[in-house]
C-alpha positions as CSV (number, residue, x, y, z in Angstrom):
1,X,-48.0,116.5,224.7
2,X,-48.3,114.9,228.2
3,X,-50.8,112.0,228.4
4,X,-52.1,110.2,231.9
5,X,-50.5,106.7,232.3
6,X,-53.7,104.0,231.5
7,X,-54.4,101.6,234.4
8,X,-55.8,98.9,232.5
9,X,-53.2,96.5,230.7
10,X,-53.9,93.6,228.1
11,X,-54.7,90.0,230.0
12,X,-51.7,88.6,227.3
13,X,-49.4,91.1,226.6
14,X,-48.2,89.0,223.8
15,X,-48.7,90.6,220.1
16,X,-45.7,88.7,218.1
17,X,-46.4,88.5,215.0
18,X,-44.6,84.6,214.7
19,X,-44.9,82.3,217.2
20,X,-47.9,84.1,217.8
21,X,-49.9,84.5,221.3
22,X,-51.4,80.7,222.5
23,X,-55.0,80.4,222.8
24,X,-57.3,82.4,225.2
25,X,-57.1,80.1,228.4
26,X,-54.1,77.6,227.3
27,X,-51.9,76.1,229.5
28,X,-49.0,74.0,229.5
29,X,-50.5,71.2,231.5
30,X,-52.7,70.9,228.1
31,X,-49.9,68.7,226.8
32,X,-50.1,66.5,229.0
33,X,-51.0,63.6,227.2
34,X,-48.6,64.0,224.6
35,X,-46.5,60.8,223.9
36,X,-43.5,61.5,224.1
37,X,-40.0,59.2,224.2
38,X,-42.1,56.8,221.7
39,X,-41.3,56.5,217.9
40,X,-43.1,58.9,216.0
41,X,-43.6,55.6,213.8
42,X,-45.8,53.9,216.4
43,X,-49.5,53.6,215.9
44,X,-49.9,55.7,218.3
45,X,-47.9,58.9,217.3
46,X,-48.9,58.2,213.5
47,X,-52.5,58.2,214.5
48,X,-52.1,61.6,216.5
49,X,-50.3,62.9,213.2
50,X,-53.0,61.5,211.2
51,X,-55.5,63.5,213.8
52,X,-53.5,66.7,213.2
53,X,-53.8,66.1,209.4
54,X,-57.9,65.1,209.2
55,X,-58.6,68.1,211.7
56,X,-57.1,70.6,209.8
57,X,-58.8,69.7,206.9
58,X,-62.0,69.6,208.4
59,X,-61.9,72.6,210.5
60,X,-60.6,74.8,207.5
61,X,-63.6,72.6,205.3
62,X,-60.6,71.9,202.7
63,X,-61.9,70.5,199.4
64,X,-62.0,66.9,199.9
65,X,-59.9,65.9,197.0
66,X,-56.6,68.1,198.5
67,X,-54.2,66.2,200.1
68,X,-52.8,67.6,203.2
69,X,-48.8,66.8,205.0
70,X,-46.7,67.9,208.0
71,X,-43.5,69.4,206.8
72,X,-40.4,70.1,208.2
73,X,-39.3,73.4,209.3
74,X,-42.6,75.1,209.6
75,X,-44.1,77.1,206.6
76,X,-40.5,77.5,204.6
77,X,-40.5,74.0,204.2
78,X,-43.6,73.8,203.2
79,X,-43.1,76.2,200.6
80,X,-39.8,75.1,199.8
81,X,-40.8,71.5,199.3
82,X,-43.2,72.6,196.7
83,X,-40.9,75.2,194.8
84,X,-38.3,72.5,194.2
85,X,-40.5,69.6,193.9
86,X,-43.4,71.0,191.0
87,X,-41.7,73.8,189.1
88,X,-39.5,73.7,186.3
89,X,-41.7,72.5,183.8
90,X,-43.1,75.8,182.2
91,X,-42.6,79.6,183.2
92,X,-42.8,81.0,186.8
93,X,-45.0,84.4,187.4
94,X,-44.0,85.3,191.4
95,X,-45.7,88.3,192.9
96,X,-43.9,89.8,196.1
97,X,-44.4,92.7,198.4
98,X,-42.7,92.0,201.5
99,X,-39.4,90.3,202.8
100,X,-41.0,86.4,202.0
101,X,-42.0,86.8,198.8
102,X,-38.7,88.1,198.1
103,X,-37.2,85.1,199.1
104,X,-39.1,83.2,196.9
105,X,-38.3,85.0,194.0
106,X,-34.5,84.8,194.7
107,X,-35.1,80.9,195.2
108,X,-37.0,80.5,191.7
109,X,-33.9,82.8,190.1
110,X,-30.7,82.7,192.0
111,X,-31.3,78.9,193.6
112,X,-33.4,77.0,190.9
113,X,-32.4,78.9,188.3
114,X,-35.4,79.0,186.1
115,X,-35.3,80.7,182.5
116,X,-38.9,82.6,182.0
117,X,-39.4,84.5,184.9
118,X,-41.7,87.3,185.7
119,X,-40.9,88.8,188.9
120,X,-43.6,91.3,190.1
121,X,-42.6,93.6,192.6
122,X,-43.4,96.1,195.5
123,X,-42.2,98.1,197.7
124,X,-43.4,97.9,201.6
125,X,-47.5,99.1,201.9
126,X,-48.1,98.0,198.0
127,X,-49.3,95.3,196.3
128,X,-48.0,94.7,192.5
129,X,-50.3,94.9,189.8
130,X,-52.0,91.2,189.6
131,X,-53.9,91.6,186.7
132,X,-50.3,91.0,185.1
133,X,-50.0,87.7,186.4
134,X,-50.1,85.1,183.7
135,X,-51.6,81.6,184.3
136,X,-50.4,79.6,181.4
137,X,-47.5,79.9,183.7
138,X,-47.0,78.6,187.3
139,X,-47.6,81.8,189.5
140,X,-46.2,82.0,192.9
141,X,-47.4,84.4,195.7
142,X,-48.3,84.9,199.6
143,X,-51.8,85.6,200.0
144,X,-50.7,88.1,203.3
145,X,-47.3,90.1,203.1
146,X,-46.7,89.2,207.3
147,X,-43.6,91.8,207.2
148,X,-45.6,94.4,205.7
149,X,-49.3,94.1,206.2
150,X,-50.8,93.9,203.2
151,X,-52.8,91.3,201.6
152,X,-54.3,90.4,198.1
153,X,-58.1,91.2,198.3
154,X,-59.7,88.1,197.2
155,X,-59.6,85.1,194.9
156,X,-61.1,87.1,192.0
157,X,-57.9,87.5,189.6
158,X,-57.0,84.1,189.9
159,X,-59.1,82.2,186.4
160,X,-61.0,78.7,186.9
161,X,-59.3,78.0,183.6
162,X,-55.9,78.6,184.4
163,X,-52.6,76.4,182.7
164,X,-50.6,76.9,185.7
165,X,-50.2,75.9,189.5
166,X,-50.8,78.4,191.9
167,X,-48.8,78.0,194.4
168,X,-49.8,80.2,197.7
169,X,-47.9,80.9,201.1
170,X,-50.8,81.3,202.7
171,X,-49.4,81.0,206.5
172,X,-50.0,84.5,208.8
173,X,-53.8,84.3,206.3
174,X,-55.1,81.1,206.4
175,X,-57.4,80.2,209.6
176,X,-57.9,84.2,209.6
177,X,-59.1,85.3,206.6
178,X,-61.3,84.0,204.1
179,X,-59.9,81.9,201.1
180,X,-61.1,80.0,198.3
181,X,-59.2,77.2,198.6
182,X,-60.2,76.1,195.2
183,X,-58.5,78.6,193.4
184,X,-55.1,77.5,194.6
185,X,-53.1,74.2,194.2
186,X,-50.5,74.6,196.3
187,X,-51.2,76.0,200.2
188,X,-48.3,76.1,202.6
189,X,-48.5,77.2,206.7
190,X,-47.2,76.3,209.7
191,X,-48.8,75.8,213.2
192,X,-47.3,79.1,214.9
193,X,-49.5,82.2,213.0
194,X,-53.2,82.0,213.6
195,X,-53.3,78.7,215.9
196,X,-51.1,80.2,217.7
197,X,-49.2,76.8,218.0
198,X,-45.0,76.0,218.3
199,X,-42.7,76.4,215.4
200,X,-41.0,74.2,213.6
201,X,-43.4,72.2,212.0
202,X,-45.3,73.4,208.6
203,X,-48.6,72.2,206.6
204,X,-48.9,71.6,202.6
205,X,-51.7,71.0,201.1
206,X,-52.3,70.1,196.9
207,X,-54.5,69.7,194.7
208,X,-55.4,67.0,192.5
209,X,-53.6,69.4,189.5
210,X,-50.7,69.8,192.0
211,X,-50.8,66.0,192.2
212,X,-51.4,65.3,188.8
213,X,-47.7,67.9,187.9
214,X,-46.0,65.7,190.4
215,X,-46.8,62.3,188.6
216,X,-45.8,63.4,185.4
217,X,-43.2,65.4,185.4
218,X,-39.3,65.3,187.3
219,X,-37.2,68.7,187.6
220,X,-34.0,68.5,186.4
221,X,-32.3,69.4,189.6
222,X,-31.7,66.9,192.2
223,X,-34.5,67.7,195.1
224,X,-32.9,67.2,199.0
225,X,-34.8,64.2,200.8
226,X,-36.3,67.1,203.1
227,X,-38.3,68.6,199.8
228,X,-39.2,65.1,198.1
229,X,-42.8,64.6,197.8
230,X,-42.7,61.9,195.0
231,X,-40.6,58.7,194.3
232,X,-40.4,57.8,190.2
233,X,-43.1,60.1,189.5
234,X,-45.5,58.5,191.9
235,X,-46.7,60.5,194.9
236,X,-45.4,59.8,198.5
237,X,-48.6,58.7,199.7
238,X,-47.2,58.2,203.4
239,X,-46.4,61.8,204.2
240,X,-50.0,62.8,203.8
241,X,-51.5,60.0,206.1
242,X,-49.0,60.7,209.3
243,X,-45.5,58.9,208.1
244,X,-43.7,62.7,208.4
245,X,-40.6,63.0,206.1
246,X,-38.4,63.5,209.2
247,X,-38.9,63.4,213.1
248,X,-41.9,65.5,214.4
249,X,-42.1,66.8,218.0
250,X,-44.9,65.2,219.4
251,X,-45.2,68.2,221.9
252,X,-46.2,70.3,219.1
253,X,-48.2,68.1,217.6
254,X,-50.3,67.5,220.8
255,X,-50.2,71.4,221.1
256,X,-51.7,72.0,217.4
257,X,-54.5,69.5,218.3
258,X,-55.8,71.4,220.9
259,X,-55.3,74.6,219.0
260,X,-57.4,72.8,216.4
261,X,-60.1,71.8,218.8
262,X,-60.4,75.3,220.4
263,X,-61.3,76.7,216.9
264,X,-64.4,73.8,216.9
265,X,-65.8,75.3,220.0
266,X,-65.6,78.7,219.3
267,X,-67.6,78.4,216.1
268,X,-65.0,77.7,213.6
269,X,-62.8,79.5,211.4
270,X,-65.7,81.9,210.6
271,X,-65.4,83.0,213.9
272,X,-61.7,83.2,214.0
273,X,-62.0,85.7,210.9
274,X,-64.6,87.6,212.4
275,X,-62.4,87.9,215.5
276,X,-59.6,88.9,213.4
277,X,-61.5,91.7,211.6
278,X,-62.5,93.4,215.1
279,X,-59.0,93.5,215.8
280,X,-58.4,95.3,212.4
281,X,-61.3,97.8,213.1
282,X,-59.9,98.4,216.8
283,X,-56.6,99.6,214.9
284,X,-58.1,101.2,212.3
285,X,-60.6,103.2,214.7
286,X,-57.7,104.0,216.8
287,X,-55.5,105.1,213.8
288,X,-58.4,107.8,212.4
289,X,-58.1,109.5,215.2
290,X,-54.5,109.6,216.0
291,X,-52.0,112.6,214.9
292,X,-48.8,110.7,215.1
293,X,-49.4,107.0,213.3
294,X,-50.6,105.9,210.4
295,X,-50.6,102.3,208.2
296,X,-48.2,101.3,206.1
297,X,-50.8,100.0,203.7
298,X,-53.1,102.9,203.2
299,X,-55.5,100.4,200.9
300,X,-58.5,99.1,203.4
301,X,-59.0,96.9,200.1
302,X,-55.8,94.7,201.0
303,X,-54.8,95.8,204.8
304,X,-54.0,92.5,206.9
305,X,-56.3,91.7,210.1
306,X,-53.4,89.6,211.5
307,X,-50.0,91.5,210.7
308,X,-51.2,95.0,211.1
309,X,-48.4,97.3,210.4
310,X,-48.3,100.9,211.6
311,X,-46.0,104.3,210.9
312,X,-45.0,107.6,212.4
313,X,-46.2,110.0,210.6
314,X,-45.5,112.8,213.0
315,X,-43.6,115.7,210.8
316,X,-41.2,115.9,214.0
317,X,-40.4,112.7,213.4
318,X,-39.3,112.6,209.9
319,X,-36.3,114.4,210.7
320,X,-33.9,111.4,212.1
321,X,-32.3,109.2,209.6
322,X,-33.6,105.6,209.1
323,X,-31.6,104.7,212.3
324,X,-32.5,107.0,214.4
325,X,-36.2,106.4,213.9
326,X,-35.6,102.7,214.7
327,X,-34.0,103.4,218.1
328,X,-36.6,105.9,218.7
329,X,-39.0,103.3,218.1
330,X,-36.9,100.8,220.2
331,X,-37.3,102.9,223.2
332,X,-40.8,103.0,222.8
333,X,-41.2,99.3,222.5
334,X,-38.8,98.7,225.4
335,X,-41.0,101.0,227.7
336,X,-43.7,98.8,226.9
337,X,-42.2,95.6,227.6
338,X,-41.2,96.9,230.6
339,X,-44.4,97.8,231.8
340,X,-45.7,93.9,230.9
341,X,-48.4,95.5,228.5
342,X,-46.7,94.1,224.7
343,X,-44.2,92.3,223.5
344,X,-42.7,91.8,220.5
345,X,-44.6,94.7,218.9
346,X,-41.3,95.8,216.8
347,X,-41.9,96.0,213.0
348,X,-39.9,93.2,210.8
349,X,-36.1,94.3,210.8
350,X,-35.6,94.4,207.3
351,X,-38.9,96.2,206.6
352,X,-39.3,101.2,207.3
353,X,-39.0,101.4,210.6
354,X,-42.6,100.4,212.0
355,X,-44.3,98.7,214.9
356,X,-46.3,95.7,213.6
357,X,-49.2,94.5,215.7
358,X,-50.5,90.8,215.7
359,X,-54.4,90.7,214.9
360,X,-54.9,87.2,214.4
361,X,-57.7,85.2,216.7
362,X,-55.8,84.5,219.3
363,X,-55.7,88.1,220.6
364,X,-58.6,88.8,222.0
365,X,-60.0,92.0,221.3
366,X,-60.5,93.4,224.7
367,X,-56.9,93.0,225.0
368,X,-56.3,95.1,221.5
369,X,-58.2,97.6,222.8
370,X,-56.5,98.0,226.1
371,X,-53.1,98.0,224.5
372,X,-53.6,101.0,222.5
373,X,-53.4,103.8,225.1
374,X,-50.4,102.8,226.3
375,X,-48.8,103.0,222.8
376,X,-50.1,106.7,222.6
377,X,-48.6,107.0,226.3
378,X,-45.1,105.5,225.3
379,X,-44.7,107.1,222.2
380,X,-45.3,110.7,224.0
381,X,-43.1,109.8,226.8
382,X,-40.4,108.9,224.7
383,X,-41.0,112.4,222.4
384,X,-41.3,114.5,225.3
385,X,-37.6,112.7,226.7
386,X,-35.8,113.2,223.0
């Protein structure tokens, strides 16, 4: 099959799924006010890292009892930090379905070394079972599998009542899809998903439970200065008014403020989602009429609106081996990249070979639906040259 060349190309040709495209209309010149060369201790910086903190929670409308941090190395630590500073004290219940959440359970086993573990599992495209978590124990998950795209549905399995933390890697979901916030007492991001802001630097938020576990109780392992949230079983208070555990780059943190204040005058994170979920349709209007791709996840119930993840499905395909289909879809990608209409558009490397494209808000969605011809242009280009 021969198709015509498209004309029309994405204004941002950037679809990575982490650091994610900047904000319609950014520029560098934005940062410009940033104050760098000074201590991040000055009243200056620590007010600017105190802005970063009070406009995140209000933007996101945060219950006001959480308290929120900047952490060091971007959502991991944040995640990290609360894996090694809360559990330990009862049984762990960790749900992955993707590459992350993997991680986390090898941390919680192989690293922290915890006794009563369930481990729910599932391979790329599925979601495990969560009517099998169990609350009287901690329970552990992402709320959207970023290497795989899929995503838990709602709040709705997670009980009012529960014994347990839940403790949620919320990053490539949060600012993009709606959450109850109440229903989880530990959410980790960082500033490069949805805000479309530079790596490095990550966001924990807890609740007053989360707070509560850390007041009362001390794991038995020694926690690294990085991961230490409370002192003697009393709460770093510093870290969640601007006093950062380690240095911040006050580039990024100038850059996340205006990421933050772009959300505020486009309506708000209801607007970002809504945004998100055109982005999602585009795909999935695309996909229903395609003969050659498909999603991973075939559930509409838990398919992500930021890391949408797509398939072959063409029969002529499925006759390479597992490495041949990734350089096939190499070649692909690298046709578009060299036409300056996507980058970054491969699927995660440890995930079926896949391309993986990034819906979150700050792709526009006249730029999603430009995009697509050329993939059905590249992808037969590429076939017709095998």
């Amino acid at each position: 099959m021969t198709l015509t060349k498209p004309t029309n190309k994405p204004l941002n040709p950037n679809f990575s799924s982490g650091p994610c495209a900047k904000r319609p209309d950014w520029n560098i010149s934005l940062l410009k006010n940033s104050p760098v060369g000074r201590s991040h201790r000055s009243k200056e910086c620590k007010n600017k890292l105190k802005q970063a903190i009070d406009k995140s929670k209000q933007v996101l409308k945060l219950p006001s009892s959480y308290s929120l941090a900047i952490m060091a190395g971007s959502n991991t630590g944040a995640l990290e930090s609360a894996l090694w500073s809360l559990l330990g004290c009862r049984g762990v219940d960790v749900l992955a379905w993707e590459n992350f959440g993997k991680d986390w359970v090898i941390d919680i086993l192989d690293q922290l070394k915890i006794k009563n573990v369930n481990a729910h599992q599932a391979d790329y495209g599925k979601i495990p079972d969560l009517s099998k978590a169990n609350f009287k124990n901690d329970v552990v998950f992402t709320w959207n599998g970023t290497t795989s795209g899929v995503r838990v549905p709602d709040a709705n399995w997670i009980p009012d009542d529960r014994e347990g933390l839940t403790i949620c890697d919320a990053t490539s979901g949060i600012f993009s899809m709606d959450i109850d916030f109440k229903k989880l007492d530990v959410i980790t991001w960082s500033w490069q998903k949805v805000l479309g802001g530079e790596a490095a630097h990550g966001m924990l938020a807890l609740s007053p439970r989360a707070i509560e576990r850390l007041e009362t109780y001390t794991p038995s392992w020694p926690i690294p200065k990085l991961f230490r949230l409370a002192n003697k079983k009393k709460l770093v208070k510093g870290i969640f008014e601007g006093s950062t555990i380690n240095t911040p780059s006050m580039i990024c943190v100038e850059d996340v403020l205006d990421s933050l204040n772009w959300v505020e005058s486009v309506g708000g994170t209801t607007e970002l989602i809504k945004i998100s979920n055109e982005n999602l349709k585009i795909v999935e209007d695309w996909v229903s009429k395609s003969n050659w791709i498909k999603f991973m996840n075939d559930n509409k119930k838990t398919r992500s609106s930021t890391s949408i993840t797509l398939l072959i499905k063409d029969e002529w395909f499925k006759k390479f081996n597992e490495d041949e289909q990734k350089d096939f879809i190499k070649k692909v990608i690298s046709k578009l990249d060299s036409e300056g209409v996507a980058k970054d558009i491969n699927g995660y490397p440890k995930a079926p070979p896949s391309f993986r494209l990034w819906g979150g808000a700050t792709v526009q969605n006249s730029d999603m639906k430009a995009l697509l011809p050329w993939i059905d242009w590249a992808y037969n280009s590429v076939k017709n040259n095998a």
